[in-house]
C-alpha positions, 0 to 999 in steps of 0.5 A: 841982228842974226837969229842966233844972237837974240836973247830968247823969250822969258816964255817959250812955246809948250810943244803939245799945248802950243801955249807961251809958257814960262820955263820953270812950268815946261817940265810939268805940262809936258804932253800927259800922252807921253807921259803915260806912255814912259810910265806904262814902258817903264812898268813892263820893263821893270815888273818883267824884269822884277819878278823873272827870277820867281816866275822861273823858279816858282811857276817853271821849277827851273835850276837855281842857274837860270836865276843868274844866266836868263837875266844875262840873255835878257840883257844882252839881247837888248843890248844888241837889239839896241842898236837896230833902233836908229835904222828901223825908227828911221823906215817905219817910225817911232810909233811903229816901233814901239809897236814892232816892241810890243809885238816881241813882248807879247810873242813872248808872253804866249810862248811862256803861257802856251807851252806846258814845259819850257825847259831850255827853250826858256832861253828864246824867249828870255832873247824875245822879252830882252829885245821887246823891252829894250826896243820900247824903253829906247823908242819911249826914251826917243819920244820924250826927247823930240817932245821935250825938244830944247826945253830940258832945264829941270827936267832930269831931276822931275824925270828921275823923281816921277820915273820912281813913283808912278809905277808904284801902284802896277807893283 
């Protein structure tokens, strides 16, 4: 009898305990590394993405303008950096990627922190904080998809639900 044709097992391997595990308890075990590492990713993106139209009206007295035109860059540089993620995850790796990430996203970070006035500029690092964040959401998104691997079934709605309350408090 091929491979293909065999019935699977009531219980599947857990890719990061390596125990038998029956399949209604995969998506609550799943590696608390990655886990962390989504919530953390999902924090940076959705506080950089929460709180940029008060940071450039409150702390740098911008125009009205910039709270509609810097979260079109910022989105558009992510949508652009988006597809750079399959060739640069394929040369240096998941890990390094997502480092590379959060090397933009701190480079933005000190752009903003050290230079008194931004004024247009604010425009560069609008592009430095889309494409840090849209290169950690994808390459975190990726992590959990080799760990989560075959084992998919309840996991989007345990997902979607954990995705909302997790990074509650960092608000």
């Amino acid at each position: 009898m091929s491979h293909a044709l065999q019935k699977p097992s009531a219980c599947s391997p857990n890719p990061c305990l390596g125990l038998p595990l029956s399949p209604g308890l995969v998506p609550l075990l799943i590696c608390p590394q990655v886990g962390m590492l989504y919530m953390t990713t999902r924090l940076i993106v959705n506080l950089s993405q929460t709180y940029i139209a008060m940071y450039l009206t409150y702390s740098l007295s911008l125009p009205k303008k910039f709270i509609a035109t810097i979260p079109l860059v910022m989105y558009l540089s992510g949508f652009f950096s988006s597809f750079l993620m399959k060739p640069v995850n394929r040369r240096i790796g998941r890990n390094m990627t997502y480092f590379t990430g959060l090397l933009v996203i701190l480079a933005f970070a000190a752009w903003v922190a050290l230079v008194d006035k931004l004024g247009v500029a604010v425009y560069g690092a609008a592009v430095l904080l889309g494409a840090g964040c849209a290169t950690i959401l994808v390459t975190s998104l990726a992590m959990t998809a080799d760990l989560i691997g075959p084992h998919t079934v309840g996991l989007v709605g345990g997902a979607s639900g954990g995705d909302g309350l997790d990074p509650g408090p960092g608000y």
